[in-house]
C-alpha positions as a LaTeX table, in Angstrom:
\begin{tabular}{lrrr}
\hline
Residue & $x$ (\AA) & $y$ (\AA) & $z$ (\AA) \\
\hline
Unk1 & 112.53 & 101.09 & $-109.58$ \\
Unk2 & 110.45 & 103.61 & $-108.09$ \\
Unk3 & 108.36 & 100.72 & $-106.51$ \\
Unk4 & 111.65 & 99.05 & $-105.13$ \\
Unk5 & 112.12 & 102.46 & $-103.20$ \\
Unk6 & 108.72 & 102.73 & $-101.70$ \\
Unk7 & 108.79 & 99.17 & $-100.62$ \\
Unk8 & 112.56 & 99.42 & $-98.84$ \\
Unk9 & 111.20 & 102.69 & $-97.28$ \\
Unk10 & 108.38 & 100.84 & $-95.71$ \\
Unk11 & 110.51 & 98.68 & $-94.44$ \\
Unk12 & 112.92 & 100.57 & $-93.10$ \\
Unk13 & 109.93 & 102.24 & $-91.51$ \\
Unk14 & 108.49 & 99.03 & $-90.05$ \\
Unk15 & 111.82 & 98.29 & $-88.46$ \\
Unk16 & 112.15 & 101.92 & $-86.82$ \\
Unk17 & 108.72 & 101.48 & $-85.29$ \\
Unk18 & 109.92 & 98.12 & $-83.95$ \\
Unk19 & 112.73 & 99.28 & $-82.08$ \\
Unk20 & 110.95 & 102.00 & $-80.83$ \\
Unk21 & 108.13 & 100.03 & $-79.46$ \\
Unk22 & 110.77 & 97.95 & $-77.63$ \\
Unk23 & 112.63 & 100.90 & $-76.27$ \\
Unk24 & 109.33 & 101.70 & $-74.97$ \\
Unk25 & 108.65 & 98.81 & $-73.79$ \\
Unk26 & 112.53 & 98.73 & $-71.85$ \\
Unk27 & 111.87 & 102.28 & $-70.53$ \\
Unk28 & 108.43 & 101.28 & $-69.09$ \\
Unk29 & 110.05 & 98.42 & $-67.09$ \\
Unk30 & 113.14 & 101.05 & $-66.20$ \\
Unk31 & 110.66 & 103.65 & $-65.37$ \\
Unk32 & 109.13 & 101.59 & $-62.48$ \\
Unk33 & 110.07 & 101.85 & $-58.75$ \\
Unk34 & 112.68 & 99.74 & $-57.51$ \\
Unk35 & 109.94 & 97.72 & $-55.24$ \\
Unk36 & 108.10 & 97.16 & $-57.76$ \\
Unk37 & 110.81 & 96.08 & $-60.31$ \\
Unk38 & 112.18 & 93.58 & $-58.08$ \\
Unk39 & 109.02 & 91.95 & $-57.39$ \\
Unk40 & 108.54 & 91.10 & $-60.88$ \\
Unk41 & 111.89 & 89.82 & $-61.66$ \\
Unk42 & 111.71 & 87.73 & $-58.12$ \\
Unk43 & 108.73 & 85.70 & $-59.97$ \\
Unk44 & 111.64 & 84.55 & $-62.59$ \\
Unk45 & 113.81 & 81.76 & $-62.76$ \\
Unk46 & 117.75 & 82.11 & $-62.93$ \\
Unk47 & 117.96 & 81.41 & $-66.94$ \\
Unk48 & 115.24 & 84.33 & $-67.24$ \\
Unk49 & 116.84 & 86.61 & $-64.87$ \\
Unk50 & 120.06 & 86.39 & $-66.78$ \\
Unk51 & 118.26 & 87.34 & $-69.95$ \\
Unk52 & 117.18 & 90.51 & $-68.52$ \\
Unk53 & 120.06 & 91.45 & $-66.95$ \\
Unk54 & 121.51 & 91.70 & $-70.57$ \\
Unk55 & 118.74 & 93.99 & $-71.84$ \\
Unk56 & 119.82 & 97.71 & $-70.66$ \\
Unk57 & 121.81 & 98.97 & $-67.86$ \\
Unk58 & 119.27 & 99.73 & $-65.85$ \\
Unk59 & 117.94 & 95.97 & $-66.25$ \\
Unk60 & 121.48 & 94.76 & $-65.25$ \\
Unk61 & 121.47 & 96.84 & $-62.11$ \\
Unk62 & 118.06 & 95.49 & $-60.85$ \\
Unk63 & 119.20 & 91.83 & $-62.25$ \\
Unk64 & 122.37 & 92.28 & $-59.74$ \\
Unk65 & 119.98 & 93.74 & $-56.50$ \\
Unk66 & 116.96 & 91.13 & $-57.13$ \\
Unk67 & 115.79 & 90.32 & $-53.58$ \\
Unk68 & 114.99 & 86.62 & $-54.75$ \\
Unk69 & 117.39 & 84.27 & $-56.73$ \\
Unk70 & 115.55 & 80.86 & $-57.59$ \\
Unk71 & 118.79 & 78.81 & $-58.82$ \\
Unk72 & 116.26 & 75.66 & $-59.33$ \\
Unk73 & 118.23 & 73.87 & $-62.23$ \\
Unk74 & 114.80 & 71.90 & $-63.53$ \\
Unk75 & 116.80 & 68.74 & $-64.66$ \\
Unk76 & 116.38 & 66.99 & $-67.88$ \\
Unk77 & 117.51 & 63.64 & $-68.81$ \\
Unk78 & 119.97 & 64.26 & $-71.60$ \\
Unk79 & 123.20 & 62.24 & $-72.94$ \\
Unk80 & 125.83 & 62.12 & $-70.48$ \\
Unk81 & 127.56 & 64.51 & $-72.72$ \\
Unk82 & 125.14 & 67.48 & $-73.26$ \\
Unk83 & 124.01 & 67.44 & $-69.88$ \\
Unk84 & 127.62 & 67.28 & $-68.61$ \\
Unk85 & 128.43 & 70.55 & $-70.79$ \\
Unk86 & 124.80 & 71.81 & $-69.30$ \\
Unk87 & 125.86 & 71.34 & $-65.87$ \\
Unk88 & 129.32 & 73.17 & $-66.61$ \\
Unk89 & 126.78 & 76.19 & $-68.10$ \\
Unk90 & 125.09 & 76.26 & $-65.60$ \\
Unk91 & 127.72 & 76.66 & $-62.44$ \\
Unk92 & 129.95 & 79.15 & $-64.91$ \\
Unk93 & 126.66 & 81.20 & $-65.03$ \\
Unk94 & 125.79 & 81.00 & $-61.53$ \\
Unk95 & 129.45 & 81.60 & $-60.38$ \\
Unk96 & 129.51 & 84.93 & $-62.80$ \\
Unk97 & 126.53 & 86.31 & $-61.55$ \\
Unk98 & 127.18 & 86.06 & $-57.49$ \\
Unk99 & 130.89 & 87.83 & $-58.26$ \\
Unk100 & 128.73 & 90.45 & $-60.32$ \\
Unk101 & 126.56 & 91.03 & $-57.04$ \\
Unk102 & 128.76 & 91.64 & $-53.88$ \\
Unk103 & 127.41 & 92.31 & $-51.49$ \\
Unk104 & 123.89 & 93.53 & $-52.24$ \\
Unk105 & 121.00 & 91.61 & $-49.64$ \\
Unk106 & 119.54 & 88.88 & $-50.70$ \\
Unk107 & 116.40 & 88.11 & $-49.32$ \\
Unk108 & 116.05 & 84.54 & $-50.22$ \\
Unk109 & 117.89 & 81.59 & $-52.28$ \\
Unk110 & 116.79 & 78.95 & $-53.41$ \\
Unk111 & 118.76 & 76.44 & $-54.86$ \\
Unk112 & 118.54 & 72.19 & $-56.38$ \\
Unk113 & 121.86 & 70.34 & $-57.44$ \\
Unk114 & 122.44 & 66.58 & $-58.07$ \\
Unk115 & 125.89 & 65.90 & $-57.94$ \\
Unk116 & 124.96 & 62.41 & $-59.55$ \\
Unk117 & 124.61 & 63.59 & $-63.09$ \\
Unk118 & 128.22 & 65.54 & $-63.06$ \\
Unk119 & 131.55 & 64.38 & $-63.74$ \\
Unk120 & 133.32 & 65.73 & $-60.99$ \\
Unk121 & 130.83 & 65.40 & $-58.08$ \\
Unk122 & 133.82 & 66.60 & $-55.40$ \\
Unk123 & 134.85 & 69.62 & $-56.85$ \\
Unk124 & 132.05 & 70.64 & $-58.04$ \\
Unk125 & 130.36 & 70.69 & $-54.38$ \\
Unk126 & 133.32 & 72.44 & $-53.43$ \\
Unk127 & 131.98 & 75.06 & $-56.28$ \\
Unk128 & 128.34 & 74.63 & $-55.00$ \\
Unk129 & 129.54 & 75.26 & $-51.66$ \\
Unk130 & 131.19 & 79.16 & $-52.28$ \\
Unk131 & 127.40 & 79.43 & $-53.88$ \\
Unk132 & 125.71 & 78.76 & $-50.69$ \\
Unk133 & 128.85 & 80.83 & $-48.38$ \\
Unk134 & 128.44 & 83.42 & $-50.85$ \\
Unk135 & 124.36 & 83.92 & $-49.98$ \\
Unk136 & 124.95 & 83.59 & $-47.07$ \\
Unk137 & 127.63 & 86.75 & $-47.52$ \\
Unk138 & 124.90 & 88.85 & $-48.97$ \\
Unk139 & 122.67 & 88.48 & $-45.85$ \\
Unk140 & 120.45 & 85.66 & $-47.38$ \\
Unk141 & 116.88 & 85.64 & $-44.90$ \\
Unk142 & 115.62 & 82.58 & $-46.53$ \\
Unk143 & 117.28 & 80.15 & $-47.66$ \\
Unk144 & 116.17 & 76.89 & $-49.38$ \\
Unk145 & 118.64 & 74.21 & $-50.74$ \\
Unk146 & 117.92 & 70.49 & $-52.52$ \\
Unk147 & 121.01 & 68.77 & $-52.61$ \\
Unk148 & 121.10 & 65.33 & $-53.58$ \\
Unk149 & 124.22 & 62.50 & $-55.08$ \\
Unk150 & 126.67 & 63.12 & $-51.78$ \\
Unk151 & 127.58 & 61.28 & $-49.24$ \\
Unk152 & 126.83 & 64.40 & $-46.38$ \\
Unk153 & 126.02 & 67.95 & $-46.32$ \\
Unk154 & 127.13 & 70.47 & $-44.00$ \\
Unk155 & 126.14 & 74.31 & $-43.75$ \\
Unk156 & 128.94 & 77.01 & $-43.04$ \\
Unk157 & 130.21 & 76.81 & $-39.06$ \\
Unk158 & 128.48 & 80.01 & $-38.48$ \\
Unk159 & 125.48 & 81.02 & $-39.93$ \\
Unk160 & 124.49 & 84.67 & $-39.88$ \\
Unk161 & 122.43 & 86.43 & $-37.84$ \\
Unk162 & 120.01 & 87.52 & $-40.79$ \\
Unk163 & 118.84 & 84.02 & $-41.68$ \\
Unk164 & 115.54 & 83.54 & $-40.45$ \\
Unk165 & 114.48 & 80.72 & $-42.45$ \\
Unk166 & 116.65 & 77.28 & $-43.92$ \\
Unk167 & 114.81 & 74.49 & $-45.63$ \\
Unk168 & 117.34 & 71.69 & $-46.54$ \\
Unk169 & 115.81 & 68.40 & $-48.42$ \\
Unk170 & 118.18 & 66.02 & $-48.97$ \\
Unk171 & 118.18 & 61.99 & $-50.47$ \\
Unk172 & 118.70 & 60.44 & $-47.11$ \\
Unk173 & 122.53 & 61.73 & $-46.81$ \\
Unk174 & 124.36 & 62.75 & $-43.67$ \\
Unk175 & 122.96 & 66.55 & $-42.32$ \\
Unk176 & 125.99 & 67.71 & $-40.32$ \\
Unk177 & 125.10 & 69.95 & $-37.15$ \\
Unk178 & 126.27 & 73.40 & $-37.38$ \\
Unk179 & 128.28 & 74.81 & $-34.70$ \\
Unk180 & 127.17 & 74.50 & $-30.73$ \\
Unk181 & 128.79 & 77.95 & $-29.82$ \\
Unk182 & 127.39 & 79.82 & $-32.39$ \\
Unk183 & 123.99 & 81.13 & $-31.47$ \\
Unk184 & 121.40 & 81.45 & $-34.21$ \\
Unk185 & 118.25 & 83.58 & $-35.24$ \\
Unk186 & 116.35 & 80.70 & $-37.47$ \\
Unk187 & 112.91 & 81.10 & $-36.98$ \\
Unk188 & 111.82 & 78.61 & $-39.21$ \\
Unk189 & 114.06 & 75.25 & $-39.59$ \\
Unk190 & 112.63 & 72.54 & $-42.02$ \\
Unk191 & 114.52 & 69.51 & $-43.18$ \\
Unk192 & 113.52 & 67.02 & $-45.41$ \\
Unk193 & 115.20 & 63.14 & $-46.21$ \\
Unk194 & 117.71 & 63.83 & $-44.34$ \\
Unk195 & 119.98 & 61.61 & $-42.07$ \\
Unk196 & 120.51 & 63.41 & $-38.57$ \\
Unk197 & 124.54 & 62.57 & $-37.75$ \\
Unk198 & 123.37 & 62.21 & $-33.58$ \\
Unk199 & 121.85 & 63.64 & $-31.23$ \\
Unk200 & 123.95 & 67.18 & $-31.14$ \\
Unk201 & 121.28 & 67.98 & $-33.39$ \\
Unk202 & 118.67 & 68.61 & $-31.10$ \\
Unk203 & 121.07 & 70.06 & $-28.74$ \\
Unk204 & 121.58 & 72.29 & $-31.21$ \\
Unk205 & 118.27 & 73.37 & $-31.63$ \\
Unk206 & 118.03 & 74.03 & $-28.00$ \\
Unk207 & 121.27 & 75.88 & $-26.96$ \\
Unk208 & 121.59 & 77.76 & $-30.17$ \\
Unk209 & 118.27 & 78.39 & $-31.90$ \\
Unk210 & 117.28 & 80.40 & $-29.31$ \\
Unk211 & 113.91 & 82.22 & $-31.38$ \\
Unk212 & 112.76 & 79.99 & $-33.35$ \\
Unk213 & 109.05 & 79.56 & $-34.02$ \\
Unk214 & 108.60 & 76.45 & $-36.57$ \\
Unk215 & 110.00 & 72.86 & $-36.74$ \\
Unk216 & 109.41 & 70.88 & $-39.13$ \\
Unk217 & 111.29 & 67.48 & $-39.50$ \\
Unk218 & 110.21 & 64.64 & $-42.22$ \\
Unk219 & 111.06 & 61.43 & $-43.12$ \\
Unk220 & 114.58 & 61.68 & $-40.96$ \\
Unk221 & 116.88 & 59.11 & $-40.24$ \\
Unk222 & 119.46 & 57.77 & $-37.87$ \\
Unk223 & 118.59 & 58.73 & $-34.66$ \\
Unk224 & 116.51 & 56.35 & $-32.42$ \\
Unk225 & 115.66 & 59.17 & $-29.54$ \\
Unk226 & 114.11 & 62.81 & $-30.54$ \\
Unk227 & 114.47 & 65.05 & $-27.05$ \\
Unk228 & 113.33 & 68.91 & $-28.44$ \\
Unk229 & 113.13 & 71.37 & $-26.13$ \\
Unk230 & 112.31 & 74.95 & $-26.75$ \\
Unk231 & 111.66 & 78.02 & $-24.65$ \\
Unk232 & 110.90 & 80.13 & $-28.40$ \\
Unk233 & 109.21 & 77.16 & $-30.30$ \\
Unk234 & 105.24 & 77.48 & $-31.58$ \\
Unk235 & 104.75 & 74.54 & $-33.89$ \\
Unk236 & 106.47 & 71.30 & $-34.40$ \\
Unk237 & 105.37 & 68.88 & $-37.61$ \\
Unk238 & 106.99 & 65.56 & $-37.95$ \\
Unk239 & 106.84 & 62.99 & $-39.70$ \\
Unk240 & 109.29 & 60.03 & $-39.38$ \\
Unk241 & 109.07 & 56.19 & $-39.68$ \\
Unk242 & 112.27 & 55.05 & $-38.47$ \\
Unk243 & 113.69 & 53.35 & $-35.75$ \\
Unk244 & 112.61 & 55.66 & $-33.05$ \\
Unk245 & 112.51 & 54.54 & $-29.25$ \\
Unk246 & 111.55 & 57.40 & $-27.51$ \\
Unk247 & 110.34 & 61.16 & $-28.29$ \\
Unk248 & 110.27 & 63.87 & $-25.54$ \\
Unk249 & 108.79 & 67.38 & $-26.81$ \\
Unk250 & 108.83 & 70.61 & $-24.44$ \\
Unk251 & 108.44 & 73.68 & $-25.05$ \\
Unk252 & 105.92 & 76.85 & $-23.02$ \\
Unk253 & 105.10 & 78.29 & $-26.29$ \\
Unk254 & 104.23 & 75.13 & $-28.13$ \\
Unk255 & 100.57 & 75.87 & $-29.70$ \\
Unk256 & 101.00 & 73.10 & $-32.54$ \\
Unk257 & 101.85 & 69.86 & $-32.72$ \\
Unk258 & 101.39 & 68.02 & $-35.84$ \\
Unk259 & 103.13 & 64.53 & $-35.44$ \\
Unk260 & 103.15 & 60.73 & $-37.74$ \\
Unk261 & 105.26 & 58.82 & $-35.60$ \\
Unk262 & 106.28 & 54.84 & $-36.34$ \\
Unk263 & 108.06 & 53.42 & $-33.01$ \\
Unk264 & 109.61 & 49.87 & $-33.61$ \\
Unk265 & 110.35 & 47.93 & $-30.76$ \\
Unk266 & 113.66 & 46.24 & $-29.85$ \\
Unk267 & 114.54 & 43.14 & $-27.86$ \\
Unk268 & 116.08 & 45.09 & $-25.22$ \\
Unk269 & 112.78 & 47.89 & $-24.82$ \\
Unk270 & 110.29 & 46.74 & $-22.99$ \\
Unk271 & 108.31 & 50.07 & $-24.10$ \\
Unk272 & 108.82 & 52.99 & $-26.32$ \\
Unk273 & 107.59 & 56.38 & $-25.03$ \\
Unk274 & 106.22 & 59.53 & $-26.01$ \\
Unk275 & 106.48 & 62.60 & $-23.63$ \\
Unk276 & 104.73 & 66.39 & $-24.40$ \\
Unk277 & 104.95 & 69.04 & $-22.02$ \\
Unk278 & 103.25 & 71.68 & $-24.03$ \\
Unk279 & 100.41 & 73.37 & $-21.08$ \\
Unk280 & 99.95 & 75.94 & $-24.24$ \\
Unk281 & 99.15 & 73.63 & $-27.07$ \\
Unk282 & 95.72 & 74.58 & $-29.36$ \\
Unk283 & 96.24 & 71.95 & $-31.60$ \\
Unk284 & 97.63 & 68.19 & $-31.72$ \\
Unk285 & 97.14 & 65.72 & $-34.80$ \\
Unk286 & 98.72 & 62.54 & $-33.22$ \\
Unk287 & 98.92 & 59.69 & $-36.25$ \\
Unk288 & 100.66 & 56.38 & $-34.79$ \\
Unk289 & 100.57 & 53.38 & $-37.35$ \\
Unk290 & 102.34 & 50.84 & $-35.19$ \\
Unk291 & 104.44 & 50.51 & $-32.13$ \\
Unk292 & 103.28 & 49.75 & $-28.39$ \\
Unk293 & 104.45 & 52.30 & $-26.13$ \\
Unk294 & 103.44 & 54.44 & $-23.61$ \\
Unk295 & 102.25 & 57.90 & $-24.31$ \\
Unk296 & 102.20 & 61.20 & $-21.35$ \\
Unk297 & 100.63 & 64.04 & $-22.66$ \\
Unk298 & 100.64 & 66.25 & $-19.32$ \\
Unk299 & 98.05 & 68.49 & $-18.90$ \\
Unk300 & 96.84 & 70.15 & $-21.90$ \\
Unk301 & 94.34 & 72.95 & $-20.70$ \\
Unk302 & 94.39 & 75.22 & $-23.91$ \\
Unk303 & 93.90 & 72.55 & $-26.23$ \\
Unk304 & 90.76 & 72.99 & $-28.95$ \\
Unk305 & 91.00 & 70.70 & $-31.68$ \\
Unk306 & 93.02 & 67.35 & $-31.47$ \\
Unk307 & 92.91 & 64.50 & $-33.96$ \\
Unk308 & 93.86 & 61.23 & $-33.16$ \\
Unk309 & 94.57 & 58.03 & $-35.29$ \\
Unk310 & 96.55 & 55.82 & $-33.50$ \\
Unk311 & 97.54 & 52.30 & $-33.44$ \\
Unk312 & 95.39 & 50.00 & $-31.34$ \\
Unk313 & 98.33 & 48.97 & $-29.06$ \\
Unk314 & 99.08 & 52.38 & $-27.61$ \\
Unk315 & 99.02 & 51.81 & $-23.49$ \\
Unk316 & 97.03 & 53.64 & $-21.23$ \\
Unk317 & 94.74 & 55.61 & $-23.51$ \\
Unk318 & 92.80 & 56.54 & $-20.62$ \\
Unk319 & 95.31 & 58.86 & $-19.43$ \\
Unk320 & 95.53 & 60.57 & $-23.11$ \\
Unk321 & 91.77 & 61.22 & $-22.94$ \\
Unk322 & 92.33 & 62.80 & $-19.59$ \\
Unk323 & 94.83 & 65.18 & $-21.09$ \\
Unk324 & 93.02 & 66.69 & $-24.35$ \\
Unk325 & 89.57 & 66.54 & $-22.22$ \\
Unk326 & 89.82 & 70.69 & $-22.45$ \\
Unk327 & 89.24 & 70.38 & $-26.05$ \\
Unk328 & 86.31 & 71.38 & $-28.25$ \\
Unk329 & 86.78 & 69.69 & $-31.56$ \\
Unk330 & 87.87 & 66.21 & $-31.57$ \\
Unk331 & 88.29 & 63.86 & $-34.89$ \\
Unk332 & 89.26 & 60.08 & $-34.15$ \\
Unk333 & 89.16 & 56.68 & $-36.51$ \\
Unk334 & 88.18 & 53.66 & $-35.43$ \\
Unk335 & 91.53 & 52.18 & $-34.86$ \\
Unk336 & 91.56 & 54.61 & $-31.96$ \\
Unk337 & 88.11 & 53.89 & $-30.61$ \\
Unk338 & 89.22 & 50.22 & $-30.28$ \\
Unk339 & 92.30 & 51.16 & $-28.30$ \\
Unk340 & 90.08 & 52.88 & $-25.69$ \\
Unk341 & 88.04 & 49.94 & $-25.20$ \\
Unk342 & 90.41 & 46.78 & $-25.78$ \\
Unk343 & 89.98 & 44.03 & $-24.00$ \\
Unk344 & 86.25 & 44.55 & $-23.41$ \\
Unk345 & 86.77 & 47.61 & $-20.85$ \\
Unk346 & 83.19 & 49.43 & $-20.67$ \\
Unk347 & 84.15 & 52.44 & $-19.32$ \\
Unk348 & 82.68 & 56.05 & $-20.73$ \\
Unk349 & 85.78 & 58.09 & $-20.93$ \\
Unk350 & 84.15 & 61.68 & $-20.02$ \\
Unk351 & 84.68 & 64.46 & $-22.68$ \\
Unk352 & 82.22 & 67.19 & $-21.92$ \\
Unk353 & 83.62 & 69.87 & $-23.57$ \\
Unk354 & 83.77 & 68.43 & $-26.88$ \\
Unk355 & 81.28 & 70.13 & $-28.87$ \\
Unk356 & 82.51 & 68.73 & $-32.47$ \\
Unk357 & 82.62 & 65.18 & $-32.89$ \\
Unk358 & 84.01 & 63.25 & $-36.58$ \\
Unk359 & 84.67 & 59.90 & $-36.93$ \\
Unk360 & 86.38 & 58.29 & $-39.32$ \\
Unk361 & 86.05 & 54.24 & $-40.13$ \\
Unk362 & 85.59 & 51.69 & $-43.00$ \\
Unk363 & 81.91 & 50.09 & $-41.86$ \\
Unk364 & 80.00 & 50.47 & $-38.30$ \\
Unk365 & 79.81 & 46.66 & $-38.00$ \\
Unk366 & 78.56 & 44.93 & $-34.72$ \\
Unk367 & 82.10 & 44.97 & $-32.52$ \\
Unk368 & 82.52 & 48.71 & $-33.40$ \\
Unk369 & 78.79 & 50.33 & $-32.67$ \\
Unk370 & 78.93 & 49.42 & $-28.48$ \\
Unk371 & 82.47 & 51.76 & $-28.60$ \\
Unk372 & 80.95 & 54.50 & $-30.48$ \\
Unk373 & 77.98 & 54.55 & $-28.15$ \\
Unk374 & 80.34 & 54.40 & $-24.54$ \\
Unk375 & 82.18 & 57.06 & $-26.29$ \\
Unk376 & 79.02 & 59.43 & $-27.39$ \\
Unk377 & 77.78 & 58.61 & $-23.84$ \\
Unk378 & 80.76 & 60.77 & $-22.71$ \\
Unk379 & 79.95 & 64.14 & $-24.56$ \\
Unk380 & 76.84 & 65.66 & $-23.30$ \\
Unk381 & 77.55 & 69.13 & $-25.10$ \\
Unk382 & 77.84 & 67.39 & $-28.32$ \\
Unk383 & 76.59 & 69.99 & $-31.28$ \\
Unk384 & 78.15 & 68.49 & $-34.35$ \\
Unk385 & 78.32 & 65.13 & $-35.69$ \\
Unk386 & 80.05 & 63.82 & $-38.52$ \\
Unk387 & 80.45 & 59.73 & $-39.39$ \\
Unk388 & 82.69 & 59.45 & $-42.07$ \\
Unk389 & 82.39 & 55.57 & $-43.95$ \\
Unk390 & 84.53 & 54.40 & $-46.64$ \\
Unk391 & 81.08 & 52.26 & $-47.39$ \\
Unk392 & 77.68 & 53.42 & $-49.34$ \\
Unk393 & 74.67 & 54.78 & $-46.71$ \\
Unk394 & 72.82 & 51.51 & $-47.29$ \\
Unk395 & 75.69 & 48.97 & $-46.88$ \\
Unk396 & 76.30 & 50.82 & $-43.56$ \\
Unk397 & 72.24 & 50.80 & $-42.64$ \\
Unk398 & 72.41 & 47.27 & $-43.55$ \\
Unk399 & 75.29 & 46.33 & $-41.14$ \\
Unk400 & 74.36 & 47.92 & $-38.30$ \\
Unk401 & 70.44 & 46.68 & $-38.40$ \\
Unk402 & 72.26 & 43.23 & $-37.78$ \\
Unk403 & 72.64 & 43.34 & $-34.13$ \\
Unk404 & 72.32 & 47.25 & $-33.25$ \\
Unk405 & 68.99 & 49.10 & $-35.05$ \\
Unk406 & 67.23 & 51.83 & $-33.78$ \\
Unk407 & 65.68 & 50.69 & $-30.50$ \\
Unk408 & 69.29 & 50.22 & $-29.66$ \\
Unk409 & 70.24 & 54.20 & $-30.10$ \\
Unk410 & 66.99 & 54.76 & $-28.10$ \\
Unk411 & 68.06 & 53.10 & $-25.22$ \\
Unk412 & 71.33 & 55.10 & $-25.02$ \\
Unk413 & 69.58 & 57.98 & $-23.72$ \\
Unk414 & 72.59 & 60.20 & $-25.19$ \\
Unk415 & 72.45 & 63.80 & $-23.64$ \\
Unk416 & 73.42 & 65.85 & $-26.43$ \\
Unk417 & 70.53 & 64.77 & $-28.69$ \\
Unk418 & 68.20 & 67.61 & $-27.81$ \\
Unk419 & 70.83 & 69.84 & $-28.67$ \\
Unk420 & 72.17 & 68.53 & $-31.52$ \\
Unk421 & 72.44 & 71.00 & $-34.64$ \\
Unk422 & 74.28 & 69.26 & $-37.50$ \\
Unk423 & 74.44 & 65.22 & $-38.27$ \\
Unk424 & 76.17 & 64.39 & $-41.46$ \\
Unk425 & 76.40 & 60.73 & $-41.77$ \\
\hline
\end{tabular}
């Protein structure tokens, strides 16, 4: 008996220094600044956040002020059943947790919902709407939104003047233009498999988003003209293969463009066109995969480092060597290299200020080496040289000892090879 009691008392003491480590634990979490608190808890999912909102009062306030709520849902594949009643979880949580916050600023949302896997998919994008309005309510900066299993998604008419940044990827449904009278302080705009309703868009962009810094725009739909112009605008990315006929970009504080454009052509178009005025850009990556049309790059004076892959049937080259001849670093394949100098033209297009030269092609055979040497012949400053081969050193030696060997390189008399510091083959 006596045993019985010494072994309950340990017990009972084993249970008393539990709970006492955790309250330790909770008031070492409690104890921390506010900054610091809500950094931590900004690294958690919803589902965890919830958990330690329930853990003290303290815990539920900071839960409730969290600058970052990451409603990503993480789906799993279950019967139609439990993920139904998983889905219904889910919102019910969600729906309790914004009433619990007000108003207290939210720095950013993010947010994933596929309306294929409920039962209800209008309603409950009704529901998933008041989510969104109701970030937006709390002064959301950032916010970032995967929607997917609707026909069309459209943001509140007005949009408040604290978001700086909106990411929207969709599955190729209908992105519906937010109000032209409302002005806008995005800074950042990204959207993602979306399908652009027309060309109010871009209007958009221009009349209303009157500071913003970053575009980004990939794998968009159902437009077939792209006309962005932007007084605020620094860097535009795209990349779209649809049916695009023309693309006009202007902006005075463009120092980016990063651009993977497929033109088709139509019956009716003789030409599709490209048009930059951009006389601040640093940097242009141009990839072109197929399409003839007719590029006009303006004069690019600031430009450093360009990279161009492009389609062989691009028109008048000539005049795009012309505009990026300012730059320092250039990197070009040999798809390119055989649109400068189709149909046999000879001529050394002159790049003296490039100092940084890569190229990128499957084998240096025969029709390719008398390109690469016109085009070498052109940069006198040359310093570094990089050939980059899908094909082994000696497959590549072997190839172009057919017809071109050393003697030939000799006879080149290329300027830069005095000065040459780095060759990596």
């Amino acid at each position: 008996m006596g045993r019985k009691r010494k072994l309950l008392g340990a017990s009972a003491s084993c249970e008393a220094q539990g709970n006492c480590s955790e309250n330790v634990t909770s008031d070492r979490f409690s104890d921390l600044p506010d900054e610091v608190a809500h950094h931590i808890l900004s690294l958690l999912t919803f589902k965890d956040l919830t958990r330690v909102g329930a853990v003290s009062k303290r815990c539920r306030q900071l839960h409730l002020s969290v600058p970052v709520v990451d409603f990503r849902s993480h789906w799993h594949w279950l019967g139609q059943t439990e993920n139904y009643l998983h889905n219904l979880r889910l919102m019910s949580s969600m729906e309790r947790y914004l009433l619990c916050r007000g108003d207290n600023r939210m720095q950013r949302f993010c947010m994933d919902w596929n309306f294929s896997l409920t039962r209800r998919p209008t309603q409950d994008y009704f529901r998933v709407i008041t989510w969104i309005h109701n970030a937006l309510r709390c002064n959301v900066e950032e916010l970032d939104l995967c929607i997917s299993g609707v026909p069309s998604f459209s943001l509140p008419p007005s949009l408040p003047q604290s978001l700086r940044s909106l990411s929207v990827r969709l599955s190729m449904e209908i992105f519906k233009t937010p109000s032209l009278s409302i002005p806008s302080n995005l800074r950042y705009l990204k959207l993602v498999l979306v399908k652009i309703e027309d060309e109010r868009f871009f209007k958009w962009i221009t009349c209303c988003c009157k500071c913003i810094k970053q575009l980004e725009l990939v794998h968009i739909q159902g437009i077939r003209n792209i006309t962005i112009e932007s007084s605020s605008l620094e860097y535009f990315h795209g990349f779209i293969q649809s049916d695009i006929l023309h693309v006009n970009i202007s902006g005075e504080k463009l120092e980016g463009i990063d651009m993977c454009l497929w033109f088709h052509g139509y019956p009716e178009i003789s030409s599709n066109s490209l048009k930059i005025f951009a006389p601040n850009l640093k940097n242009l990556n141009w990839n072109s995969s197929n399409g003839r049309y007719s590029p006009n790059l303006g004069k690019l004076m600031s430009l450093e480092k360009v990279q161009l892959f492009l389609d062989p049937r691009v028109n008048e080259l000539d005049k795009v060597l012309c505009s990026i001849c300012s730059a320092k670093d250039l990197i070009i394949n040999e798809r390119t290299i055989k649109a400068i100098f189709k149909d046999g033209s000879t001529a050394v297009p002159i790049l003296d200020n490039i100092c940084n030269l890569t190229v990128h092609f499957t084998s240096l055979n025969d029709d390719l080496v008398p390109a690469v040497a016109s085009l070498l012949k052109g940069m006198p400053n040359l310093n570094f040289l990089s050939m980059k081969t899908t094909t082994s050193s000696r497959s590549w030696d072997a190839q172009t000892s057919a017809g071109f060997g050393i003697e030939y390189w000799k006879l080149q008399n290329l300027a830069f090879l005095h000065q040459l510091k780095e060759v990596i083959p």
